[in-house]
N, CA, C and O of each residue as an XYZ file, in Angstrom:
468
protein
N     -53.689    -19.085   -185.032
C     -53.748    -20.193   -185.975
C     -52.607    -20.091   -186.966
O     -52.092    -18.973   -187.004
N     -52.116    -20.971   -187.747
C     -51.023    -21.034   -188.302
C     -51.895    -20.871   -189.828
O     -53.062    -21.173   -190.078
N     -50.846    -20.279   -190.707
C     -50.667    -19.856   -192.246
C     -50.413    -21.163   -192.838
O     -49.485    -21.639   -192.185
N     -50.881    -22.247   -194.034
C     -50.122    -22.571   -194.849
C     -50.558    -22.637   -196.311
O     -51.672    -22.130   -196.449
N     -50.032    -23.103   -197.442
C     -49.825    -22.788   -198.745
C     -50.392    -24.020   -199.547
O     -49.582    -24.860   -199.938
N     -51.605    -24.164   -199.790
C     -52.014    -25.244   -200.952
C     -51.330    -24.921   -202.340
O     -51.974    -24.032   -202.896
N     -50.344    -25.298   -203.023
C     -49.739    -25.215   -204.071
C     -50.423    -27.015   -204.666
O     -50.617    -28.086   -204.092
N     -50.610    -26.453   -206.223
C     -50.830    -27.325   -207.500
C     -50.126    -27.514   -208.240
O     -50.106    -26.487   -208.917
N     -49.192    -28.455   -208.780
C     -48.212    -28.985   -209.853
C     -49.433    -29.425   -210.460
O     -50.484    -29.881   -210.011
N     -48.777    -29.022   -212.209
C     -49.406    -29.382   -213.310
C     -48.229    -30.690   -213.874
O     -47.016    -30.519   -213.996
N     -48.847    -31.747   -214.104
C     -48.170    -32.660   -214.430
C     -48.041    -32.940   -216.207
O     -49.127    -32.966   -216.786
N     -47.377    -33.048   -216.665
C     -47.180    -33.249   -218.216
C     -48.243    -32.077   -219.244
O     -48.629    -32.452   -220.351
N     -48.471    -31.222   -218.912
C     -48.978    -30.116   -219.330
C     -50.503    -30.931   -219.480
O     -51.071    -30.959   -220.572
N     -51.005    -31.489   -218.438
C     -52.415    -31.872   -218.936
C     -53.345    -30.651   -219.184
O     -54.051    -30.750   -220.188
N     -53.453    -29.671   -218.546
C     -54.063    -28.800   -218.596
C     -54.603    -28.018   -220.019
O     -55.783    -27.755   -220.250
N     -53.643    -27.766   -220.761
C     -53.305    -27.600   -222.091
C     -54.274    -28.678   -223.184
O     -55.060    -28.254   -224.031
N     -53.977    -30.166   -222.903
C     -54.805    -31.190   -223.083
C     -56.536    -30.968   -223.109
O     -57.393    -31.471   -223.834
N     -56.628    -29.966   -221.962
C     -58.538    -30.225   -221.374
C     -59.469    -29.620   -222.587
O     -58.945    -28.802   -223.343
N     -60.553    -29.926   -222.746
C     -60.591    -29.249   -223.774
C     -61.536    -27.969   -222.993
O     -61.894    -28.105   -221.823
N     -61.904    -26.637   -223.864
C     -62.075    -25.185   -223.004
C     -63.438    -25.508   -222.527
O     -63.914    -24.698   -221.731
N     -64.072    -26.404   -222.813
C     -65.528    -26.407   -222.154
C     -65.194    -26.996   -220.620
O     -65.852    -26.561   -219.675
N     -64.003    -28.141   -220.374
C     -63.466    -28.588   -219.393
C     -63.041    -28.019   -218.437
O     -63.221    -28.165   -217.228
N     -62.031    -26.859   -219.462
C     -61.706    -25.700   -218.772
C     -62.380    -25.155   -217.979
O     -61.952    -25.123   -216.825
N     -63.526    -24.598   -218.247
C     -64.683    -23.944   -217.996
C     -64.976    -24.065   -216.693
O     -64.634    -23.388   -215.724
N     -65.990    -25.490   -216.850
C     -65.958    -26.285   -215.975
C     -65.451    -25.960   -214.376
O     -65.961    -25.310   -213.463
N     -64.294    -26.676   -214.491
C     -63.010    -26.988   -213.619
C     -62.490    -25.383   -212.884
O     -62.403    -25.400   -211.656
N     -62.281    -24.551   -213.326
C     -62.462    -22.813   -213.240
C     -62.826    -22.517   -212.550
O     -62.209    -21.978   -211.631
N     -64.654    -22.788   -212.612
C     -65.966    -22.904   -211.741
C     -65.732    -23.124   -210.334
O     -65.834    -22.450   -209.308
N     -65.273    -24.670   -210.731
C     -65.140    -25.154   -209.244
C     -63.721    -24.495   -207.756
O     -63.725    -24.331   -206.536
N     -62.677    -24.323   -208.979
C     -62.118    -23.109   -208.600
C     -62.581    -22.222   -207.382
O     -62.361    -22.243   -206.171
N     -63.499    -21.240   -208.447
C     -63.820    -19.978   -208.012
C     -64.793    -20.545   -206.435
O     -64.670    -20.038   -205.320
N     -66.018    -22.083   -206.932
C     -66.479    -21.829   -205.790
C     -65.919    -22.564   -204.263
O     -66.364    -22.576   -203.115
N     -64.402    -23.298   -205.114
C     -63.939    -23.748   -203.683
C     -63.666    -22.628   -202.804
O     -64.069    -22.482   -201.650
N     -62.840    -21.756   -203.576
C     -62.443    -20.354   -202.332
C     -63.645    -19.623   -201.953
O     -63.712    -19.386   -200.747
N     -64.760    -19.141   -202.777
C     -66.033    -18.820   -201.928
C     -65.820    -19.583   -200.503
O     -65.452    -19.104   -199.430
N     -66.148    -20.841   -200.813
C     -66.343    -21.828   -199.711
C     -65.200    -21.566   -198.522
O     -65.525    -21.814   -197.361
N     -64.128    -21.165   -198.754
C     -62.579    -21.190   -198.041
C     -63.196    -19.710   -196.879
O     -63.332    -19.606   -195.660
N     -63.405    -18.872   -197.937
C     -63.814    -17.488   -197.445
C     -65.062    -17.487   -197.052
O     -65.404    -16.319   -196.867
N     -66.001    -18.300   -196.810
C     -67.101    -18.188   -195.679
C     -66.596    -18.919   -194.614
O     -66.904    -18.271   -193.613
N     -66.017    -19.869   -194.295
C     -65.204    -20.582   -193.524
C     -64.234    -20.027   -192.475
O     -63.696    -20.468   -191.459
N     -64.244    -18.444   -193.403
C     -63.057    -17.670   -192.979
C     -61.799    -18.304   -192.917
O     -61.052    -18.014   -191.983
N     -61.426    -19.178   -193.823
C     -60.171    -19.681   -194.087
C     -58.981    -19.354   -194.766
O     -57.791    -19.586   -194.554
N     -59.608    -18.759   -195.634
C     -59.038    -18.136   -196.951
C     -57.661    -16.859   -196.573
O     -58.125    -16.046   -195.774
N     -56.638    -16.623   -196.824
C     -55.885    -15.441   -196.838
C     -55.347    -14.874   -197.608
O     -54.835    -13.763   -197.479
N     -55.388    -15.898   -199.031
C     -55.124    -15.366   -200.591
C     -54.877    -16.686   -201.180
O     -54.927    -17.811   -200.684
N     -54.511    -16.142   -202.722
C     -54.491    -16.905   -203.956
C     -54.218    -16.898   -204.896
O     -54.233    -15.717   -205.240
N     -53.925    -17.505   -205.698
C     -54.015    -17.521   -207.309
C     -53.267    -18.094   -208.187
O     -52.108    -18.461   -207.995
N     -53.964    -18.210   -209.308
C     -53.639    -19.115   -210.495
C     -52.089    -18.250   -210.773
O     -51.931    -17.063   -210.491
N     -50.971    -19.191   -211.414
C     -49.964    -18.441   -211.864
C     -49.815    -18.788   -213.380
O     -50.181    -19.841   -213.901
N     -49.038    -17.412   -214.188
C     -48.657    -17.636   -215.469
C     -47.857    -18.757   -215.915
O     -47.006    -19.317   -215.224
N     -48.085    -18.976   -216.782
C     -47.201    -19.836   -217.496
C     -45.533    -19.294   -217.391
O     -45.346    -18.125   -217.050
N     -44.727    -19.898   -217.597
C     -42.997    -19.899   -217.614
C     -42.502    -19.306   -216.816
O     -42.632    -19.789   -215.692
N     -41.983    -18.462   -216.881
C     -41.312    -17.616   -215.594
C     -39.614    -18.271   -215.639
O     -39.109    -19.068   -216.429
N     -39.319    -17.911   -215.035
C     -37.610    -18.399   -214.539
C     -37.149    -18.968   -213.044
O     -37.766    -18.922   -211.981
N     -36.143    -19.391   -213.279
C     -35.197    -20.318   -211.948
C     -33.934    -19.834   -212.335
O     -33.313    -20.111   -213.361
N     -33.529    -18.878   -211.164
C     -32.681    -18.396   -210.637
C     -31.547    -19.514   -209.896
O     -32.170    -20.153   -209.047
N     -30.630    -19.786   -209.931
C     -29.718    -20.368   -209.382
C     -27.804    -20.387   -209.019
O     -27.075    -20.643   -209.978
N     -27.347    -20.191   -208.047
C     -25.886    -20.307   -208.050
C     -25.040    -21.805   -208.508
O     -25.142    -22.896   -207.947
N     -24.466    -21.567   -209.315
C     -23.505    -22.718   -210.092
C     -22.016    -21.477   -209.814
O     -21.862    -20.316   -210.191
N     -20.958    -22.602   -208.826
C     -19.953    -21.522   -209.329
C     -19.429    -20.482   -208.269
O     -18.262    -20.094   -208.232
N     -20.555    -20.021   -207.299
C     -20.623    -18.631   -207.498
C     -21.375    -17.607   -208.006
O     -21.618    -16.561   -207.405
N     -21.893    -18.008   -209.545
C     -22.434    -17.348   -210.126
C     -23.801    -17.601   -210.149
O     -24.314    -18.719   -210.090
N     -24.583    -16.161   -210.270
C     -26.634    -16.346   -210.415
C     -26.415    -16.738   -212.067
O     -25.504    -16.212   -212.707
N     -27.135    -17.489   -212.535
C     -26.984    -17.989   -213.893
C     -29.179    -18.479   -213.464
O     -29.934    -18.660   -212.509
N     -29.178    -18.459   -214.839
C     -30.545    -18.605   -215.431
C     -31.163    -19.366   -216.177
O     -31.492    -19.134   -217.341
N     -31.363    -20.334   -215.549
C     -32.076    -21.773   -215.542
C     -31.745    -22.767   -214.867
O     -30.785    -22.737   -214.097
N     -32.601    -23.955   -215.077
C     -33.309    -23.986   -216.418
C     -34.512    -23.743   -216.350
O     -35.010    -23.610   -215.231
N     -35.269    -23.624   -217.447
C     -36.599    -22.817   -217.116
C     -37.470    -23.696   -217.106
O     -37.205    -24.870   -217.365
N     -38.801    -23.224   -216.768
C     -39.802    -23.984   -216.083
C     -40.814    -24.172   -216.792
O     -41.953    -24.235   -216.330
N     -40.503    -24.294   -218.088
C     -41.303    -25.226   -219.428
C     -40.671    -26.700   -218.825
O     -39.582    -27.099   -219.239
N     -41.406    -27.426   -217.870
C     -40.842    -28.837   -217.657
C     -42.120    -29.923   -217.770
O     -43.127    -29.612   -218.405
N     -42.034    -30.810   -217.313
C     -42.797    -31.595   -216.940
C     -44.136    -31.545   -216.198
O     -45.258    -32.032   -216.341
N     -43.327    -30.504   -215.098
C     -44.301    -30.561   -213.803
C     -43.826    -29.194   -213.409
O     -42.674    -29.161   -212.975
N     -44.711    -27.662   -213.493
C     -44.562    -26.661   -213.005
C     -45.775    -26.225   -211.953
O     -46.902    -26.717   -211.889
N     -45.310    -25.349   -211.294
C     -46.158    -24.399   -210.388
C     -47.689    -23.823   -210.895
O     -47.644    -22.725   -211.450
N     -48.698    -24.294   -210.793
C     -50.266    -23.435   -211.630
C     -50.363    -22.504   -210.459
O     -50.178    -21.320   -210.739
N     -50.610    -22.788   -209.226
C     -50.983    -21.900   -208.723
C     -51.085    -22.134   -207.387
O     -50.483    -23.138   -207.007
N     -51.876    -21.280   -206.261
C     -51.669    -21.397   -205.206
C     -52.838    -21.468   -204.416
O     -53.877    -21.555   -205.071
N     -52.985    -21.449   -202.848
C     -54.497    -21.075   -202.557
C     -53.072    -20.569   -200.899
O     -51.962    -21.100   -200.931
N     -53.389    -19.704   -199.868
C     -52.896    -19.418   -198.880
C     -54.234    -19.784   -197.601
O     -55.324    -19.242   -197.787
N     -54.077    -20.588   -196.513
C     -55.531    -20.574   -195.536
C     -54.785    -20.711   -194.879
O     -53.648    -21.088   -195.162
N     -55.435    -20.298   -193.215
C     -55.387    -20.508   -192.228
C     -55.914    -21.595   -191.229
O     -57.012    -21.282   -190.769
N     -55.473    -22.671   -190.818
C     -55.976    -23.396   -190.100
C     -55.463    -23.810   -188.935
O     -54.304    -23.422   -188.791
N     -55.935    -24.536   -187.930
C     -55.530    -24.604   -186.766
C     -54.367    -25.867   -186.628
O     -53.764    -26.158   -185.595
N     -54.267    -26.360   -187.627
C     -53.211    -27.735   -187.420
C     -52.561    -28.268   -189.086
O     -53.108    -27.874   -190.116
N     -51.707    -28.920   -189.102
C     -51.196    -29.412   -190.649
C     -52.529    -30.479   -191.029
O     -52.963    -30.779   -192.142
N     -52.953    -30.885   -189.778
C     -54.074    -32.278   -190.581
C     -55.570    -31.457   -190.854
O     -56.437    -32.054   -191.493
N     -55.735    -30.586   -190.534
C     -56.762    -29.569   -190.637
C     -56.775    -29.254   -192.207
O     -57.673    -29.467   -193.021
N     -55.634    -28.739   -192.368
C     -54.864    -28.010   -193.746
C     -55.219    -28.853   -194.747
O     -56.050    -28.501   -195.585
N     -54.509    -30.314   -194.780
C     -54.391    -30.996   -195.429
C     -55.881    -32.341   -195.897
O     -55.929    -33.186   -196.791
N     -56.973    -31.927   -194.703
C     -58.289    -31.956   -195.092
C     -58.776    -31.164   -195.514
O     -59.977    -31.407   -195.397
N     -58.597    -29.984   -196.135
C     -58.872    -28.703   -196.862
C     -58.485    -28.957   -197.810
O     -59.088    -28.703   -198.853
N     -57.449    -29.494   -197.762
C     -56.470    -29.507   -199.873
C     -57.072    -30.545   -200.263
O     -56.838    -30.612   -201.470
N     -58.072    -31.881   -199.791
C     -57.927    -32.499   -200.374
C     -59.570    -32.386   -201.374
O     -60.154    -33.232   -202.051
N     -59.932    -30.756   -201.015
C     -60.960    -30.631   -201.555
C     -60.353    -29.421   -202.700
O     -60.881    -28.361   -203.034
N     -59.259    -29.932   -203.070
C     -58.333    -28.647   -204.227
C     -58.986    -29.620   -205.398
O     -58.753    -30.819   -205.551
N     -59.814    -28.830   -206.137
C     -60.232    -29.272   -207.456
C     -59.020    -29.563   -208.619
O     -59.341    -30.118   -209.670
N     -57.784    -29.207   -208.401
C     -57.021    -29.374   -209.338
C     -56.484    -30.920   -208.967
O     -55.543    -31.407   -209.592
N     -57.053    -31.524   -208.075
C     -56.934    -33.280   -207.515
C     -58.130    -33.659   -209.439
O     -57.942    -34.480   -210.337
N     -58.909    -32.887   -209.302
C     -59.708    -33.332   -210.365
C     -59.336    -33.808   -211.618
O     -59.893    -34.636   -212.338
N     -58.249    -33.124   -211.786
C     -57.523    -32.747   -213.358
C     -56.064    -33.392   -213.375
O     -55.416    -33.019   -214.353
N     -55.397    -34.266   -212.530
C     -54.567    -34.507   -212.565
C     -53.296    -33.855   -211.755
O     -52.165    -34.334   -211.836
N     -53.512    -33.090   -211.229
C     -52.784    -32.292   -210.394
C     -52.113    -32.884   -209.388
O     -52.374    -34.076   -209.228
N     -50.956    -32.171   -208.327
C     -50.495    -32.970   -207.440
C     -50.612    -31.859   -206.531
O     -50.171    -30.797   -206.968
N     -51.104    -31.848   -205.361
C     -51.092    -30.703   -204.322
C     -50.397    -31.189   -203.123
O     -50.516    -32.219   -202.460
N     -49.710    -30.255   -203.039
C     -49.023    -29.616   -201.993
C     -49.490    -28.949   -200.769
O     -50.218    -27.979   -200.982
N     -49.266    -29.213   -199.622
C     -49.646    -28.628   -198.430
C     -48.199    -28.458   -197.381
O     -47.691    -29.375   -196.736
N     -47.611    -26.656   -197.445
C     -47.100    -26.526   -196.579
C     -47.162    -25.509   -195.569
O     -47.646    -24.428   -195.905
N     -46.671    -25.696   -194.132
C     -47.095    -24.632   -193.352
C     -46.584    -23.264   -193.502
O     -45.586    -23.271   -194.222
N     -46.806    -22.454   -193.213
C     -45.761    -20.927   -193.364
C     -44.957    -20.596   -192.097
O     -45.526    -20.439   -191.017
N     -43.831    -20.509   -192.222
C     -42.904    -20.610   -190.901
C     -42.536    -19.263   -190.272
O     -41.547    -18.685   -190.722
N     -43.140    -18.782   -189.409
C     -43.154    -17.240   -188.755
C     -41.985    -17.129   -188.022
O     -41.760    -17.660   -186.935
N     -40.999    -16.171   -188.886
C     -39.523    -15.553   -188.353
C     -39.932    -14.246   -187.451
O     -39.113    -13.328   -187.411
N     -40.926    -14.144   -186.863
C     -40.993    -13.176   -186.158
C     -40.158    -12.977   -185.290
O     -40.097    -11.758   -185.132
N     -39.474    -13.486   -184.631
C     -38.140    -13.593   -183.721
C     -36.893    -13.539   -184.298
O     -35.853    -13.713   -183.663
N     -36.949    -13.319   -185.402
C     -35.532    -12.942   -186.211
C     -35.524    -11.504   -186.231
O     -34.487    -10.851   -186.119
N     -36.878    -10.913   -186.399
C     -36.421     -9.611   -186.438
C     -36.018     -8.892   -185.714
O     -35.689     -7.764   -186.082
């Protein structure tokens, strides 16, 4: 079965916006979508990511540093499953609770270089 990557964009920092009981909430559903992923045996990892971080880039020639990822629309986090097809996958994401909150999810496959090595 093939690997791919439910990724969540946070759009205009709504998140920040929710208020912590919302938070709460929303968390919840989180925790019990991947339960659900992992009885399914779907699941292969996860997780919420920190705030800011950096973007690495060549201008030039040169690795130079930025711009950084206080933007609009950054990376929250991830979910990794296994499923048998992209439309499989992508009926899985569309049960990504961060659809709840304004979010934009992402569904891509993971591309196995095993033949490179």
């Amino acid at each position: 079965m093939a690997q791919f990557m439910i990724m969540m964009h946070e759009n205009d920092g709504a998140w920040d916006g929710t208020p912590i009981d919302e938070q709460k909430r929303l968390f919840k559903l989180y925790l019990d979508w991947a339960k659900e992923l992992q009885s399914r045996d779907m699941m292969r990892g996860g997780d919420a990511l920190a705030r800011g971080g950096r973007m690495l880039r060549v201008v030039n020639g040169d690795v130079v540093d930025g711009p950084f990822t206080e933007t609009k629309e950054v990376l929250t986090g991830y979910f990794q499953i296994e499923a048998p097809d992209m439309e499989t996958a992508a009926q899985v994401a569309r049960g990504c609770p961060g659809l709840l909150h304004g979010e934009t999810v992402i569904v891509r496959q993971i591309t196995d270089h095993s033949e490179l090595k």
